[in-house]
C-alpha positions in Angstrom: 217.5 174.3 160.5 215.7 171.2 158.8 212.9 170.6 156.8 210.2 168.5 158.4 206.9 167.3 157.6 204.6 168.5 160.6 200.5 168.7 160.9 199.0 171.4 162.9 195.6 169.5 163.3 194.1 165.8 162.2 192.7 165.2 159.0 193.5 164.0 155.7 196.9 164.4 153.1 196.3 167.6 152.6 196.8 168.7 156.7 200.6 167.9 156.0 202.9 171.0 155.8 206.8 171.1 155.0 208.3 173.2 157.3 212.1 174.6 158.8 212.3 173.6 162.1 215.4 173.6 165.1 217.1 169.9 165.0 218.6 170.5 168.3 221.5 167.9 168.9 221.2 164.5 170.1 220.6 163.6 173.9 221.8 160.4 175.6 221.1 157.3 174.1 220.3 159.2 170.7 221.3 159.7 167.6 221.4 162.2 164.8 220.8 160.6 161.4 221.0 162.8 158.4 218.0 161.2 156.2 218.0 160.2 153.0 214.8 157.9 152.4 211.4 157.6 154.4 209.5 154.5 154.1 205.8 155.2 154.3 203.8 152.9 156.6 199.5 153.2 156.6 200.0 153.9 160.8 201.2 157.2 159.8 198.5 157.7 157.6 195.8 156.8 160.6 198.1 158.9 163.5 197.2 161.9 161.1 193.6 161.5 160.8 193.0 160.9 164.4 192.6 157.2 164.1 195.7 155.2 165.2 196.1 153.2 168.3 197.8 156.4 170.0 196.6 159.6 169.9 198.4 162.7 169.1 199.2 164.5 171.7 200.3 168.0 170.6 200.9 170.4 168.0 202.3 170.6 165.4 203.0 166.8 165.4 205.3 165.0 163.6 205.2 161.7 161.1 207.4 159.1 160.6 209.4 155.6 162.1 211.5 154.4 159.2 214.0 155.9 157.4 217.7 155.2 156.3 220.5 157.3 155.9 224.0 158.4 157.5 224.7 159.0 161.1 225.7 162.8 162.1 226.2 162.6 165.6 226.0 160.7 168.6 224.6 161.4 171.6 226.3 161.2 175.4 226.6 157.4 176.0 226.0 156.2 172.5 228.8 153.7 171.4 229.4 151.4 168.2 227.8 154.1 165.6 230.5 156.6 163.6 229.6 159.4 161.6 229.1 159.0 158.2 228.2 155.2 158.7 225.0 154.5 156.8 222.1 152.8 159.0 218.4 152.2 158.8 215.6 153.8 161.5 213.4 150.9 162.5 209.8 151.2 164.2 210.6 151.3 168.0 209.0 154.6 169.2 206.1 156.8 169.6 205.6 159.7 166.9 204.8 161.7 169.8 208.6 161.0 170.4 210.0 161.5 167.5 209.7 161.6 163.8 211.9 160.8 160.4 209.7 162.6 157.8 212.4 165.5 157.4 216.3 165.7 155.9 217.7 165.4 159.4 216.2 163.5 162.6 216.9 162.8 165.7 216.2 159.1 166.9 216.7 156.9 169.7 219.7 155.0 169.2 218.2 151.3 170.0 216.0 151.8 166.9 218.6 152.1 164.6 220.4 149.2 162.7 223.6 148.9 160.1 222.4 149.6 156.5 224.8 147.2 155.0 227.2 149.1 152.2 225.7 147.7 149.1 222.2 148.5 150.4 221.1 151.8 149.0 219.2 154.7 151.0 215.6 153.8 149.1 215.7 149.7 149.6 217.4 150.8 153.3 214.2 152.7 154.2 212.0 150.0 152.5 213.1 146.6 153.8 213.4 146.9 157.5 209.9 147.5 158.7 207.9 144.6 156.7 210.7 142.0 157.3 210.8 142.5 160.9 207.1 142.5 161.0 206.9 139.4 159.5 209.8 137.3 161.2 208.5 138.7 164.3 204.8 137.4 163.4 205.6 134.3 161.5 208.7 132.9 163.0 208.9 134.4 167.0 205.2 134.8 167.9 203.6 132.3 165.5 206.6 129.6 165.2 206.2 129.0 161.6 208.1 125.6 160.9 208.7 123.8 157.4 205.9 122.2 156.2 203.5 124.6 157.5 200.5 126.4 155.6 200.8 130.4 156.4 197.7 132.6 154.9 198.7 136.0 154.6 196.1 138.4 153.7 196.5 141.9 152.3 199.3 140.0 150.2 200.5 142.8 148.1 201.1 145.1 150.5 205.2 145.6 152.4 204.4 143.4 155.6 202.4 140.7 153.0 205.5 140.6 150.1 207.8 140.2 153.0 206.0 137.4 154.6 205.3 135.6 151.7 209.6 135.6 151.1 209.7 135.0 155.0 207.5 132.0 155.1 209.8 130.3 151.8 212.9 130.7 154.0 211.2 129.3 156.8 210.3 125.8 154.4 206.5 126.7 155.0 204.3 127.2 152.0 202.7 130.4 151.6 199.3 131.2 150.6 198.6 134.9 149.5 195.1 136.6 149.9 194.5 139.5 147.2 191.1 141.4 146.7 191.3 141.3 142.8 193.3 138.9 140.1 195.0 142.5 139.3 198.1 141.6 141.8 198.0 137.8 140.9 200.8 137.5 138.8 203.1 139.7 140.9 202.1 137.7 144.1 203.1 134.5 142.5 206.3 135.8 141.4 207.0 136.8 144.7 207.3 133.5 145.7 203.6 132.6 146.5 202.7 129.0 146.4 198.9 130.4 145.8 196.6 133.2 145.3 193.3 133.4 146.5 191.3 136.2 144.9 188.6 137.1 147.3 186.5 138.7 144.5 186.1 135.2 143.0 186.7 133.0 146.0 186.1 132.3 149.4 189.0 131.9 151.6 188.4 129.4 153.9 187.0 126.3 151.5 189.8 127.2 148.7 192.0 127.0 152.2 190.7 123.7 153.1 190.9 122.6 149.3 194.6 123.2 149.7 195.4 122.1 152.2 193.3 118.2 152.4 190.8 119.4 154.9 193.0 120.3 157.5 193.7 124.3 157.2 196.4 126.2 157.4 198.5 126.4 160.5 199.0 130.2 160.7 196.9 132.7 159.4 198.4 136.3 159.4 195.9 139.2 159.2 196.0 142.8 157.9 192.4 143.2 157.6 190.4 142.2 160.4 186.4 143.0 160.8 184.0 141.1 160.2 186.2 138.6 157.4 188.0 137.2 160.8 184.7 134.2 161.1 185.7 133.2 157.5 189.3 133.2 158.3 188.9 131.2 161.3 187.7 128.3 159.4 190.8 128.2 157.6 192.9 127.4 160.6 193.8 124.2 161.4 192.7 122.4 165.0 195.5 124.1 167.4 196.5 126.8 164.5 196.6 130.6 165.1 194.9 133.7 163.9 197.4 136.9 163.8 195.7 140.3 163.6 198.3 143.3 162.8 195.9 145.7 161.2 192.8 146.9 161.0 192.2 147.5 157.1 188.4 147.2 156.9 187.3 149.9 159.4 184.7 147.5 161.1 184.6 145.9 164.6 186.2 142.7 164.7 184.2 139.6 166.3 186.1 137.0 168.5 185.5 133.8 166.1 185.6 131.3 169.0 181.9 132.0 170.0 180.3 132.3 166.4 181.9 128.7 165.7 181.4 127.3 169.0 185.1 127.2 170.8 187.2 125.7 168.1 190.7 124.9 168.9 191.9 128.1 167.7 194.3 130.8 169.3 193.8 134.2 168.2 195.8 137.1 169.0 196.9 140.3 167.9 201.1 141.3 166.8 202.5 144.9 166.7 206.3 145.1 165.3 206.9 146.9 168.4 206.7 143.6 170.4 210.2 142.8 168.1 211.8 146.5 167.8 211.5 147.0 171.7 212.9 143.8 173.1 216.4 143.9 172.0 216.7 140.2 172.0 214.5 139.7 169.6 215.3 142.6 167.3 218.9 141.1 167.4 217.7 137.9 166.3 214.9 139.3 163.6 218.0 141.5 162.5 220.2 138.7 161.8 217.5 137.1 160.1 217.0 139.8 158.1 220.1 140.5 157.2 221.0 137.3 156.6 218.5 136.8 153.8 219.6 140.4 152.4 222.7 139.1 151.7 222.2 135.4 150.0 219.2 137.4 148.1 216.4 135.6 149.7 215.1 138.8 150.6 215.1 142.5 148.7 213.4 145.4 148.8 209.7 145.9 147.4 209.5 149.1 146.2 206.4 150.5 144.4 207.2 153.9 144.2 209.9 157.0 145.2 208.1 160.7 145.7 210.3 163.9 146.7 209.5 165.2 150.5 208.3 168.0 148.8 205.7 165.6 147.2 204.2 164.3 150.6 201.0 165.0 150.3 200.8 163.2 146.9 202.3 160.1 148.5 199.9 160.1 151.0 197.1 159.9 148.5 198.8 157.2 147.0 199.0 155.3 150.1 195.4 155.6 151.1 194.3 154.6 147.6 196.0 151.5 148.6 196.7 150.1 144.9 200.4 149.6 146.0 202.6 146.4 145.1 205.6 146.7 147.5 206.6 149.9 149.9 206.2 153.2 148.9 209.2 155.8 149.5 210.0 159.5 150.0 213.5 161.2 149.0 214.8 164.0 150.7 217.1 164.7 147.7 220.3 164.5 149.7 
């Protein structure tokens, strides 16, 4: 038996239940990873309450894409994992599929990666997910070069620390987007080259200040709604507009028609166009990993609750005063 965090219906935090469940063992191309640190992400909050891109589609459903921890076993046709080998579980499924929120899970065994040795079980469940989001968006979809102007909004969050470290490595200069001066500080020591506090400012002309008139090439987007016609005007002629979430809750215009068909490409970016192709999550994992071990990169971690505490953490996360990745321990 295993304890797992399963819902029985949608709805808020408090719809989460800790339960013993059958593990089963793993099937081909799978693997059995004994877990020893989720990393919380806001789709698992929205898969909960009804509100994600996928439905659930049964009960009781389970929660959870990134996690680090040991290998167990291996299924029939998995190769190059050994027990006891310590790896990270990357985003690269459907919860429907599977889940991680418990002390044992089984996983398929193309989203898993090494956890180097001298990368612990809390940063190992912390550091995958927002780096590979934001190589994926900056560097393989957007093709960030040095010298380039990145905005990143929702700055403070995972995806938004790691793209602000992302964008240094890549030479660019990165310009972080915060709602309130209260994360200032800890955005520029990030690495940000500036803050725009959206309380105070308006992005786009504080964009165009920055940059001599011409805007920013890439602008990456957590928010989306109606905030997308200001961001637009901070993109330069030929630029691109990167929607990966959906933070404000409203309908998002296409910007083209409300500024009369500017040279601007706008699309959207999910991590699963990296975790799924395995070419690119070989190259985004090299990247990674590369700046894991000169230091370029480390974990952001804001806070570590128990499993038992999951329903707290979930609070936490939707109250969304977070700087960095918050974590859940299974104790092991």
């Amino acid at each position: 038996m295993t304890t797992t965090v399963r819902f029985h219906e949608l709805g808020g935090p408090e719809v989460l239940r800790l339960e013993d469940a059958e593990t089963g063992d793993p099937g081909p191309g799978e693997l059995l990873v004994r877990v020893e640190a989720i990393g919380l992400n806001r789709a698992e909050a929205l898969f909960r309450a009804g509100t994600y891109i996928e439905p659930v589609r049964r009960f009781p459903a389970r929660l959870g894409a990134e996690a680090a921890g040991t290998v167990e076993a291996a299924g029939p046709g998995v190769t190059g994992f050994r027990a006891g080998e310590p790896v990270s579980v990357v985003p690269a499924f459907s919860m429907n599929d599977y889940g991680v929120y418990a002390d044992k899970a089984i996983v398929p065994a193309a989203a898993v990666v090494r956890r180097p040795e001298d990368l612990d079980a809390v940063a190992g469940a912390a550091v995958w997910m927002p780096y590979l989001t934001a190589y994926g968006a900056l560097v393989e979809t957007g093709g960030l070069r040095a010298g380039d102007t990145a905005v990143l909004t929702a700055a403070s969050s995972s995806v938004g620390l790691a793209a602000i470290r992302v964008a240094v490595r890549a030479g660019a200069r990165p310009v972080a987007v915060t709602r309130t001066p209260a994360k200032k500080d800890a955005l520029l020591a990030a690495g940000a080259a500036e803050v725009i506090v959206t309380r105070g400012d308006d992005v786009a002309p504080r964009v165009l200040e920055l940059t001599g008139g011409r805007g920013a090439r890439l602008v990456f987007d957590a928010v989306a709604g109606p905030g997308v016609l200001d961001l637009a005007r901070a993109v330069a002629p030929g630029g691109t507009l990167l929607e990966y979430g959906a933070l404000s809750g409203e309908p998002t215009p296409y910007p083209g028609f409300a500024l009369g068909m500017p040279a601007l490409n706008m699309r959207t970016y999910t991590l699963h166009e990296t975790t799924t192709d395995p070419e690119r999550l070989r190259r985004a994992e090299a990247f990674v990993a590369s700046g894991l071990r000169t230091g370029a990169f480390a974990a952001a971690v804001d806070r570590v609750f128990g499993l038992h505490e999951i329903v707290e953490a979930h609070r936490y996360l939707e109250a969304g005063a977070q700087v960095g990745k918050i974590v859940a321990t299974t104790g092991r």
